[in-house]
N, C-alpha and C positions, 0 to 999 in steps of 0.2 A: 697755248695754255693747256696744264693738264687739266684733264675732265674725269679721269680714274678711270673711266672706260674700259682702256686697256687692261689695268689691275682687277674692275672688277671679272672680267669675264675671264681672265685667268683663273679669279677662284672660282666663278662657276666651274671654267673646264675639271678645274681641280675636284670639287666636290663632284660632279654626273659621275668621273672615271672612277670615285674613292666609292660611291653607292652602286655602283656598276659592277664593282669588285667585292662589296657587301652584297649584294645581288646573288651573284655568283657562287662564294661561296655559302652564302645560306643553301641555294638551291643542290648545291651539290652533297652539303650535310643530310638536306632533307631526304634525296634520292638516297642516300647511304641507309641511313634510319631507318625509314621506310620499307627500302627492302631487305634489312633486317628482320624489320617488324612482321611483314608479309613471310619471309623463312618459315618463323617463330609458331605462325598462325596456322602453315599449313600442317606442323606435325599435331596440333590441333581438329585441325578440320580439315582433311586430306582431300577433301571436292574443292578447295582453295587452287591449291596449285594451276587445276588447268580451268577456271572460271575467277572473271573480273569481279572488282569490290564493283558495288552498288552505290553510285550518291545515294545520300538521302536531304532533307531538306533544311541541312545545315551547312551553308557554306563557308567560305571562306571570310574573314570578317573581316567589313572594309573600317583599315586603321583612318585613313585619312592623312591627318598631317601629326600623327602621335609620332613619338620618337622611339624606334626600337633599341631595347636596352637587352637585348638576349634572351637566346632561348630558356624555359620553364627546366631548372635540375629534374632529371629522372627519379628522382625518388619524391618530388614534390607533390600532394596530397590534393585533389579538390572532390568535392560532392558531383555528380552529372544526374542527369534526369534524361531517360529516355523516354519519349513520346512515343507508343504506339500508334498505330491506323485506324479508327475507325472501319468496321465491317459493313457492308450494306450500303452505302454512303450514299447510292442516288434514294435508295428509297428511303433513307432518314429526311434527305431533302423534300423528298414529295412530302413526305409525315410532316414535316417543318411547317413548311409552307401552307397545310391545309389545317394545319392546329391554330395559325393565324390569322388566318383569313376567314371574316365573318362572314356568314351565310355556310360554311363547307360542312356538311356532316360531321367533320372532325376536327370543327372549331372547339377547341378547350379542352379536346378529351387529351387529358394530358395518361402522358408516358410514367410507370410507375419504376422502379429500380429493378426488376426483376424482368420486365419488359425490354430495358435497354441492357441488360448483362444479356440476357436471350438472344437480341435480332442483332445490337449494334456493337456493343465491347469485345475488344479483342479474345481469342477463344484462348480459354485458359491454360491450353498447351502450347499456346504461339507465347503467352507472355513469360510459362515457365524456359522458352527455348532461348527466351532471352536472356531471362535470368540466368539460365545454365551457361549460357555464353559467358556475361560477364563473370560471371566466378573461374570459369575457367582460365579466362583472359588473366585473371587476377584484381580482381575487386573484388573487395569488402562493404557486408551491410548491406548486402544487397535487399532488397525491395521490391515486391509487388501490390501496389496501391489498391485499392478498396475494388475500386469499379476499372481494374486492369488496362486500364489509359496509361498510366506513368511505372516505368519501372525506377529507382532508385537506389544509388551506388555509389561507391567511396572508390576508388582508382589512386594507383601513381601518375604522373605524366608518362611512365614507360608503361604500365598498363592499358593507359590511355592510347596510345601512339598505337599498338598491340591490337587494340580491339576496334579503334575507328581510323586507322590507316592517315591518323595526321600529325600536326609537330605544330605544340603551343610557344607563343611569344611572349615577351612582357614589353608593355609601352606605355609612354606616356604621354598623355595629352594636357593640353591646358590646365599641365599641373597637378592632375591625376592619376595615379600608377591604376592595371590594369593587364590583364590578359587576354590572346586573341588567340585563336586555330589559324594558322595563315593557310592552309588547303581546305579546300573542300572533304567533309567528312564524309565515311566511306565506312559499309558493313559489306560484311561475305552477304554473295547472292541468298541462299540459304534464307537470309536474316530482309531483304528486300522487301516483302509482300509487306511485313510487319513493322519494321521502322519506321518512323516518320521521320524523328528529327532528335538533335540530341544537346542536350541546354548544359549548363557549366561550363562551357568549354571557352567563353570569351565576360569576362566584366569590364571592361572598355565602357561601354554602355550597358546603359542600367537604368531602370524606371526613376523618375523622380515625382517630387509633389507639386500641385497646383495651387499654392498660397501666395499672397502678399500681404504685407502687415505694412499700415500707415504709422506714423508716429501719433503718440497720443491718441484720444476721442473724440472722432467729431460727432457734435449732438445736434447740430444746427445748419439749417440753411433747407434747401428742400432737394439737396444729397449728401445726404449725413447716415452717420451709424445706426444700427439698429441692433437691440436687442432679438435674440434668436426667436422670442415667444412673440414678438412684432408680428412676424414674416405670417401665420396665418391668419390674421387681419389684412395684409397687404396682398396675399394673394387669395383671400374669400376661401377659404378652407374653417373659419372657425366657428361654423354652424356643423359643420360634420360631425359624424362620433370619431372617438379618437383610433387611432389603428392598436389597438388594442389585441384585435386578434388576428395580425398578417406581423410575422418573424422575421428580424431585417438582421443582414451583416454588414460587415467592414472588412476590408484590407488593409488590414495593418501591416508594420514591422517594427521589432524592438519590444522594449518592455512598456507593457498598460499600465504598470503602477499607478503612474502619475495623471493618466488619460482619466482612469474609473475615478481618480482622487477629484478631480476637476469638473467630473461631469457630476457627481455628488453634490460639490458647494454649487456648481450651476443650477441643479436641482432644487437647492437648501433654498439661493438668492429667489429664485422664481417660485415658491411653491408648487411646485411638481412632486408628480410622484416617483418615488425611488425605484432606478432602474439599474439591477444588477448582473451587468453584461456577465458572458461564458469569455472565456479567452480561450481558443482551440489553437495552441501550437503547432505549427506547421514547419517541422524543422526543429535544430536545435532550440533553448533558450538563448534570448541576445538582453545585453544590459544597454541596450543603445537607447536613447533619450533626447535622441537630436531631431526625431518629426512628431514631438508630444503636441505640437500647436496642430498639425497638421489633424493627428487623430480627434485633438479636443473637435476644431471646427467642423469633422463629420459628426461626431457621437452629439453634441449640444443641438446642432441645427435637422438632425434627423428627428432627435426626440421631440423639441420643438414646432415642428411643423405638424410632427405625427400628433399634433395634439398634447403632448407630454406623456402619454405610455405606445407602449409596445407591446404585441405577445412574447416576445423576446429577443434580444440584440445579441450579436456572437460576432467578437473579434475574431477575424480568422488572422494568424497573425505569423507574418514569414519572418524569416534568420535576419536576415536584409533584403536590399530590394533587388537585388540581381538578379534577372528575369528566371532562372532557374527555382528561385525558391519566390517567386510570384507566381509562375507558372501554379508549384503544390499549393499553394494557399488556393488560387482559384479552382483548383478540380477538388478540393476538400470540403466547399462549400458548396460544389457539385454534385458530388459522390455521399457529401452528408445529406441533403434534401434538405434540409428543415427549414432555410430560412426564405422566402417569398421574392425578396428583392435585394438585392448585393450593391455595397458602394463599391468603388474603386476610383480616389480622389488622385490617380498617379497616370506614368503616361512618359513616352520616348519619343523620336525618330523613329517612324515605322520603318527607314531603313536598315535601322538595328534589328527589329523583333524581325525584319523579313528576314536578312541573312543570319540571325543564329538560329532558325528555326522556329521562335516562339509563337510568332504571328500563328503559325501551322499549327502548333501545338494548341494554343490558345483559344484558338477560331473552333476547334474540338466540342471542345470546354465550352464555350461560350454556345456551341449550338445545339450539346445537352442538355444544356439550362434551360433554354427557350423548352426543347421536348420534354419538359418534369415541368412547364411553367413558369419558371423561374425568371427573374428580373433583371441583367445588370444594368446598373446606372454607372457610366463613365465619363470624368471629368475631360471636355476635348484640348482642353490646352491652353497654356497664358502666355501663349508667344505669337498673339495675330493668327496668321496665311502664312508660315512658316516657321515649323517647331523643327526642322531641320538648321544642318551645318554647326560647322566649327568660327565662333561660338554658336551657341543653340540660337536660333531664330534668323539663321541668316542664309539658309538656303529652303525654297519649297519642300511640301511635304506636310502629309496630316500628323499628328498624333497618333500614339497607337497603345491601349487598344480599341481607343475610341471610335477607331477607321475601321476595327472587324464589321463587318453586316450583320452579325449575332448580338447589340450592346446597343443601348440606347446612348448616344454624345448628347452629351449637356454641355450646352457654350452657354455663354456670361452676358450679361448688360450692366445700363446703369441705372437703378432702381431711381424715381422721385417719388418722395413720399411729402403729406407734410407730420405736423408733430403729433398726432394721433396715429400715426402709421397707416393712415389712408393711401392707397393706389392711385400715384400721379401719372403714370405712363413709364416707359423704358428706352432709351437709345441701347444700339449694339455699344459695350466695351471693347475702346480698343486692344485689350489682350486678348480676346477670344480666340479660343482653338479656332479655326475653319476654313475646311479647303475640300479638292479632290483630294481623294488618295491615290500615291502612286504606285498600289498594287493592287490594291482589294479592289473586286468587282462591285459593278452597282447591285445591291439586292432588286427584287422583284416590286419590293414596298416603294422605292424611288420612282421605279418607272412613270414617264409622263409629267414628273416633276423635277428632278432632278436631270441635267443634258448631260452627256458624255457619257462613257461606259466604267466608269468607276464609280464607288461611294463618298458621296458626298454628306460633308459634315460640318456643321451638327443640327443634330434633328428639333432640339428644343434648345429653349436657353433658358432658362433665372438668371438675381439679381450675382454679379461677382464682381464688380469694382469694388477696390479697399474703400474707397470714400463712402459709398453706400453700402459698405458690409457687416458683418455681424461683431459686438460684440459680445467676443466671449471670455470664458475663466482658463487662461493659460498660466500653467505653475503657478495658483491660486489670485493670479490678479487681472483684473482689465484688460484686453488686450482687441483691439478692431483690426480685422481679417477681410480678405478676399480672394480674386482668383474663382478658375473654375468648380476648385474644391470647393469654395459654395455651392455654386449652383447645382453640382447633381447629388448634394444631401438632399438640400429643398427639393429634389423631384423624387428622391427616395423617400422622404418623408410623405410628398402628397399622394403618390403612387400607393403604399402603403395605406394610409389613411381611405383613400379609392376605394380599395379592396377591401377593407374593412367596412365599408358604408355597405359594399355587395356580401357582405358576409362569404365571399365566393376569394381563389387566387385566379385572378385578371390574367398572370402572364404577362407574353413580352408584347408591348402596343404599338408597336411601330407598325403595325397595315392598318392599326384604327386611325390612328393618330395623325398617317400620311392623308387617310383615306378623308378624314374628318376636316386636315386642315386642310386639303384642295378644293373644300366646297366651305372655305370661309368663314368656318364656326366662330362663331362670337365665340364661342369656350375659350379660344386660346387671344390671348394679348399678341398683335402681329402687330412686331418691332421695324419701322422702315426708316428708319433714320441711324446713322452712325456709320465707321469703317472700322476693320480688323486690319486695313494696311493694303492685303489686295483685293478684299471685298468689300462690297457696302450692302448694306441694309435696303430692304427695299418690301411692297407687297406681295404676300406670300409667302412660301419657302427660300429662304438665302442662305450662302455661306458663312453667314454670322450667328445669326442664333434660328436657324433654323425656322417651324414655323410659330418662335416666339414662346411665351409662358403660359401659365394657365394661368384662366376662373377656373380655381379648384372644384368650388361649389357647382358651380354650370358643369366642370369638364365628368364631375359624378353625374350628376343629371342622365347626362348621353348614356352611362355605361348598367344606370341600374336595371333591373327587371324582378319581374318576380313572378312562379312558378305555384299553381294549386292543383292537383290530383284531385280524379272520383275514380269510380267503377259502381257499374251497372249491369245486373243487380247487382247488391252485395252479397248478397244470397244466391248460389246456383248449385243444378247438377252437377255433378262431374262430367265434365268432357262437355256441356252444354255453352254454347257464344256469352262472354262477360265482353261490356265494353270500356276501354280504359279513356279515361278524357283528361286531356292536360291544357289549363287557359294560362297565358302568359301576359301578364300586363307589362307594360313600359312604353316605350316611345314607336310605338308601330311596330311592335318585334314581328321579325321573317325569322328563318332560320331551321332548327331542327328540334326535335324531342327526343331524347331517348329513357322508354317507360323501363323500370327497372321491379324485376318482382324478386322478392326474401333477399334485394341486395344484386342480383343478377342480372345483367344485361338481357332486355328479351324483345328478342328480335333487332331489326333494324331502324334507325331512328326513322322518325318521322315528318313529314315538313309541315312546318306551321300551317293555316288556313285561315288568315283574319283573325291570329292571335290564339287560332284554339289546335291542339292535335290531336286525334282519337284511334285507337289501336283496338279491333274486335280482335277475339280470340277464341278459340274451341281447346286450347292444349295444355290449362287447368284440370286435371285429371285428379289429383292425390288429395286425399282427405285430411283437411286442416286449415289452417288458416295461413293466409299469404299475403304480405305485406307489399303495398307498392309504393311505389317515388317514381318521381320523374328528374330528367336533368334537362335545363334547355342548354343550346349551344351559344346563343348569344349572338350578334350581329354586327355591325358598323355603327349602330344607336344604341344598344342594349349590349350589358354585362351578360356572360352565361349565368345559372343559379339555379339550384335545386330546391327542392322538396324537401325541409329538413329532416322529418318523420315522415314516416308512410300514414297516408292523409285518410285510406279507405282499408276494409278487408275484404278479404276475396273467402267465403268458408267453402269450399268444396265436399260434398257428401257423401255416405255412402249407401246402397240397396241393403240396409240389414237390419229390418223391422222394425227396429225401435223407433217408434213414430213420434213417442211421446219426450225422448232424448235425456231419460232418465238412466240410461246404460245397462237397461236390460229390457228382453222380448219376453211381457208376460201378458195376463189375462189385461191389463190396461190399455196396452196396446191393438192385442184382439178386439176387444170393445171400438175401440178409436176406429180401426180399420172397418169396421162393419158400419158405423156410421157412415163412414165418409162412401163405403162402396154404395150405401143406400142412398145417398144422395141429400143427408140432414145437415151434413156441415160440409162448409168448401176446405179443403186441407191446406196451410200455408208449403210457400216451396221447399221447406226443411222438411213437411210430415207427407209430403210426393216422393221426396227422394229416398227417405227410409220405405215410404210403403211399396213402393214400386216394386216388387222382388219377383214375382211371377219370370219363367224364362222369355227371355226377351225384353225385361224388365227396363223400364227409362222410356217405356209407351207413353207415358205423360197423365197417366190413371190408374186409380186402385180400385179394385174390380172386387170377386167373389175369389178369382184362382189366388189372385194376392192375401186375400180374408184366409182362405184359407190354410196357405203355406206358413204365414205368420203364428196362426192356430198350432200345427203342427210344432214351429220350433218353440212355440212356450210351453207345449208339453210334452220337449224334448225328444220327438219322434223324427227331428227334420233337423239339418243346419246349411248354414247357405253365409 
């Protein structure tokens, strides 16, 4: 009997020796190219010849089972993004570390932009040498970014080839056309210290979004739809004030037209108040309109939660999603400051972001945010315990950038309510993102919670089954959504809303939150029931939703405090001990103080003592008045939070007769002074420190030699 057997492994033989010879000669094109390219570079850069290129942290990019269709034409055009190096980088890490962890002197004192171009951004002649490279190479449009992280440029593929020592492919996959680096990318040593890594070079992969959409509305049963203005009822947020004054973004891409149009009538339908996002393009304009659902379901379910207003919302909004022009979208909402708390409802194979670089790039980005305070919320993924393989979800692997240790991962459940939108409880949904990652280290915040030495994810979860999810107004009509793209609005919304109750920016809470949810807090709803596929639900921290959702309301409770200044006296000598006292109410606050005079940092903080902290002083010397505040640092139970206004004055005086504080030394003052030398009235501390003048003056008594001298300058025989 035939079995094909034979025939088939004939065509195997036939296709291994026909790929084997594709093999072959690609590798030998490549070596040709290449040391063309290398030629080309050193009558450029003459220390080339006898020193090796440098990897940097853009490899070679694994196709997989994509089908290669030929190399990239030489004259073929794309955008790249070079990532610089962070400077400093173990002591940004210490910095990191002790901005979030409560109790450390330099809990919350966040990094200002002037601060991090100073200690940590590349030095502006490292990123001009860059620059100078590629134009030399032959790119156009070149670019140096705000805060000197990203350089940006326009190339040929022989440009390309020329300046990073490699040779692009095209392939397709599952039906997708697509670009790869098949070498390891490579800069002159020269260029080593400073590169990190270099993006454009492969779209193969590329971020996607975290949505599902049910057919029709479900309104019934006790997991059914919910309206977005539900959700702070169902998770006790709707006694707070509204986030009002803490500025949130989005990562978008494509055009908002239709998002701002949507989120308008969402507005109109709910009575809310009208929120008129910024759109910061990041990149060319794009007419693309194919993830308008995905943005309605950030922008609806953030204002939502937040209450219905915002200090202000800003689409940060890339060309497409191809990790290169996500990358500028996220260092633009970096490098701008302004906004408190960042969504990003998107997400790969951190296999991808590792080998083209981004992960490195991004993890940057992501750990500047934390040092300025800053918030990202990212969606961990809707493909279970594995967002990997061909198709997506069929090999291990986290999400990414959910997986950086700089990003809070928001995974999913399944919300029960009943029809008041009362909180029935949560199981883990089975799409949630959650696993190890298999790069990224464990941060410091896991330790004793998380086993293994990777980061494990995700840290919280919200509501993100379709069946229990939102609806919203997508191209003007009804539409029920889910996915993790729920759940880290809703945490950006309550996040925000947080911060707004502290009138204070929180930053990134992953040491509170770790810290808070290892000793049990009722704050968080701890989900122990459900699987993601390879994990399950259980008490405590899990690979499913982490350590669950919050009581909004409670999870404020823990972070508030509050801050009231004196000084004593109000009144002093110059150069005489004033004492500054600062009492902090809240939940047993520990932690630090630091007293701040006319705005200035002074001295070093201070540590609590049963909620009170007091700074003597002698180094008020200058005459006038001096304003204080205080800042506390904040704890594991309490939010940091200042002083709004300076609560007391400090008047510092000076030896020059004028007793009576009318702005001149005349017979009034004589009079005054001979009383008080005779001993008919006691002087207050203002008419001591003017009369005091005699040499050696600031004895603490006006006498006859002081009567005297005062005498003299009012009848202009004397000045002092």
């Amino acid at each position: 009997m035939d079995t094909g057997i034979g025939e088939d492994a004939a065509f195997v033989g036939a296709m291994t020796m026909h790929n084997r010879l594709l093999q072959h000669i690609r590798h030998a094109r490549l070596a040709l190219v290449l040391a063309l390219s290398g030629a080309a570079l050193c009558q450029v850069f003459p220390a080339h010849a006898q020193s090796p290129w440098v990897n940097v942290d853009t490899r070679a990019h694994p196709t997989g089972k994509a089908v290669f269709h030929g190399y990239l034409p030489e004259n073929e055009s794309l955008d790249v993004v070079v990532a610089l190096k962070l400077r400093n980088r173990d002591q940004l890490d210490y910095h990191v570390r002790a901005l979030t962890q409560p109790g450390n002197p330099e809990f919350r004192r966040w990094l200002n932009r002037e601060q991090i171009l100073t200690d940590y951004a590349p030095l502006p002649e490292r990123a001009d040498a860059v620059a100078a490279y590629l134009t030399q190479a032959g790119f156009t449009n070149v670019r140096i970014e705000a805060n000197r992280l990203l350089v940006t440029a326009t190339g040929t593929t022989a440009a390309i080839r020329r300046a990073f020592h490699t040779e692009l492919g095209r392939f397709v996959r599952d039906g997708r056309e697509g670009i790869a680096n098949v070498t390891n990318v490579q800069v002159p040593p020269e260029l080593g210290d400073t590169v990190l890594s270099v993006l454009g070079l492969q779209t193969l992969d590329q971020m996607h979004t975290m949505n599902y959409r049910i057919d029709g509305v479900l309104l019934s049963g006790s997991v059914h739809g919910l309206n977005p203005v539900m959700f702070p009822t169902v998770y006790d947020a709707a006694g707070l004030p509204t986030a009002s004054t803490t500025a949130v973004g989005i990562i978008t891409e494509g055009n908002m037209t239709q998002t701002i149009t949507d989120l308008h009538q969402f507005e109109s339908q709910n009575g809310l108040p009208t929120i008129n996002p910024a759109v910061v393009l990041v990149g060319p304009p794009s007419k693309d309109t194919s993830n308008t659902a995905e943005w309605d379901l950030d922008s609806q379910n953030i204002q939502a939660m937040a209450g219905g207003q915002v200090a202000q919302m800003i689409f940060y909004t890339a060309y497409s999603l191809s990790n290169s022009y996500i990358t500028k979208a996220l260092n633009k909402a970096v490098s701008d400051n302004v906004v408190a708390v960042i969504n990003v409802s998107l997400g790969e194979c951190e296999s991808a972001a590792y080998s083209d670089g981004s992960m490195a790039a991004d993890d940057q980005i992501f750990q500047l945010a934390i040092a300025q305070g800053q918030t990202f919320s990212i969606s961990s993924g809707d493909s279970g315990s594995n967002e990997c393989g061909s198709p997506q979800g069929t090999s291990p692997g986290a999400s990414y950038p959910a997986s950086s240790p700089y990003v809070m991962a928001v995974g999913g459940t399944t919300l029960y309510t009943d029809s008041n939108g009362n909180y029935g409880g949560e199981t883990a949904w089975s799409g949630t993102g959650g696993s190890p990652s298999l790069y990224e280290p464990k941060p410091i915040w896991q330790s004793g919670v998380v086993s293994g030495s990777y980061r494990g994810v995700p840290d919280i979860a919200f509501d993100a089954d379709p069946y229990s999810g939102a609806i919203i107004v997508v191209n003007g009509a009804l539409a029920q959504y889910g996915g993790t793209s729920l759940a880290s609005p809703l945490f950006v919304g309550s996040w925000a809303r947080i911060q707004s109750a502290n009138n204070a920016r929180l930053g990134f809470p992953a040491s509170w939150i770790y810290s808070r949810g290892a000793q049990n807090t009722p704050a968080f709803h701890d989900v122990t029931s459900g699987t993601n596929g390879g994990y399950s639900a259980a008490t405590g921290w899990d690979y499913t939703t982490g350590f669950g959702s919050f009581d909004v309301a409670a999870t404020a409770l823990l972070t508030r405090s509050t801050v009231t200044v004196s000084a004593s006296p109000k009144s002093v000598i110059a150069g005489q001990p004033v004492t500054f006292t600062a009492t902090v109410t809240g939940n047993s606050p520990t932690g630090t103080v630091q007293f701040l005079v006319n705005g200035v940092n002074f001295g070093s903080p201070v540590q609590l003592v049963n909620g009170v902290a007091t700074l003597t002083t002698s180094q008020l010397t200058v005459t006038g008045t001096d304003s204080i505040t205080a800042v506390y640092s904040g704890d594991a139970n309490n939010a940091g939070s200042s002083t709004v206004t300076a609560f007391s004055e400090i008047v510092t005086l000076g030896h020059d007769g004028d007793i009576n504080g009318d702005g001149v030394v005349d017979a009034a003052d004589v009079l005054l002074a001979q009383r008080i030398a005779l001993g008919l009235i006691t002087p207050t501390v203002s008419q001591l420190a003017h009369g005091d003048v005699a040499p050696g003056g600031g004895d603490g008594v006006i006498d006859a030699d002081d009567v005297s001298l005062i005498q003299g300058r009012a009848l202009g025989l004397v000045s002092f």
